[in-house]
N, C-alpha and C positions, 0 to 999 in steps of 0.2 A: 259170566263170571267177571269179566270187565266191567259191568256196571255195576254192580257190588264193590268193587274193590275202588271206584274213583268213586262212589258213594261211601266208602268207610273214608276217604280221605278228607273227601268235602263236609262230613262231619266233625275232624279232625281227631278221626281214630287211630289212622295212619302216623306214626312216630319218623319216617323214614321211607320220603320216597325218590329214586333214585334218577330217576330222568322223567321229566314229560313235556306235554309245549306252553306254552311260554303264555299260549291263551286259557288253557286250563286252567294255569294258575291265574292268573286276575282274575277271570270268574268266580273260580270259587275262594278269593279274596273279596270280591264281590258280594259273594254271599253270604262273609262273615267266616269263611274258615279260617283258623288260624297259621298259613302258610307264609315261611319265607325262603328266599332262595339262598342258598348257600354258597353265594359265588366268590368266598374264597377258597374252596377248596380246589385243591388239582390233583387231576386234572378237571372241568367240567363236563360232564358227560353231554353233548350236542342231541338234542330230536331234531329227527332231518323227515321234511316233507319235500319229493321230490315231485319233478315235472316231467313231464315224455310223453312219449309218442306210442299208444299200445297198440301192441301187431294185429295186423289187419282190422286197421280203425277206416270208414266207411270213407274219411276225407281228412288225409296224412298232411297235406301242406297246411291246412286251417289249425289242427293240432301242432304241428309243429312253430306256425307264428301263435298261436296260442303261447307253448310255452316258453317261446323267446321273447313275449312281451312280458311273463312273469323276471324278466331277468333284465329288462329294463327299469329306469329310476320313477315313472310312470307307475309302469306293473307292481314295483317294491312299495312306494306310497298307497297302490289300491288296497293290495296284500296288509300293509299295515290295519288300515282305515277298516278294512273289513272283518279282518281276521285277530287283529293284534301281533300280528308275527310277520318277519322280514329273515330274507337272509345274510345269514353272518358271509355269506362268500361276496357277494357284491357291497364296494365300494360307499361307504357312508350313509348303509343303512344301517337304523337303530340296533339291527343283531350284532352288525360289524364291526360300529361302534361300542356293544359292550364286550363283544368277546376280544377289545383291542389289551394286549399286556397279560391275558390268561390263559393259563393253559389250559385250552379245550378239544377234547376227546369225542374221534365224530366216528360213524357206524362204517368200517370197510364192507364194500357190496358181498366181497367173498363169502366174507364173515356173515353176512348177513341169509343169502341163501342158502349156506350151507349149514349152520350153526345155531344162527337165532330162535329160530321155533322149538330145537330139540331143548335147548339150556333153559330158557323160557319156561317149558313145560314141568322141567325139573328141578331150578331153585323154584319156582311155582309152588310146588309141592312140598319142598321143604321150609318155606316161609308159613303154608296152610294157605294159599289161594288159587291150589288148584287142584 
């Protein structure tokens, strides 16, 4: 169902869509969709890609400078260059510098295990895409 629904938007079916990352959209700017970002509103809703260490990973200290290099100014230029996206938490990178004077609205973890998948599933439903 997710590829349907970022397929209705990259056609520009989608009137209204509320959070995604930041490389999705240039792509499918890229490709001619007609998307822009709404960053006067507030608050801005943040997509957060995080980094860690998953339990009982085969070799924990390689993962873990893994992803202390993503948190580097290094790591944040690779992330750029590769991906399009940086993060708004470190220091003068391009997220940081746009989310600098707005107010931006980011996913609490609680919120997130506990909460996310059931609401998800349920405005889901009530929108028609799920």
């Amino acid at each position: 169902m997710r590829r349907l629904g970022r397929a209705l938007w990259l056609l520009g079916l989608v009137a209204v869509l509320s959070s995604t990352y930041e490389s999705l959209i240039l792509d499918a700017r890229r490709a001619g969709a007609p998307l822009q970002f709404a960053d006067t509103v507030k608050p801005i809703i943040a997509a957060q890609t995080n980094a860690g260490v998953i339990k009982d990973v085969r070799r924990p200290n390689l993962a873990r400078l893994a992803a202390a290099f993503l948190l580097s100014p290094e790591g944040q230029a690779l992330w750029q260059e590769a991906v399009e996206e940086s993060s708004m938490f470190i220091d003068g990178s391009p997220a940081f510098q746009h989310a600098q004077g707005k107010g931006v609205l980011v996913l609490d973890a609680r919120f997130a295990a506990e909460q996310l998948e059931p609401l998800t599933e349920k405005y889901g439903r009530m929108v028609g895409y799920r």
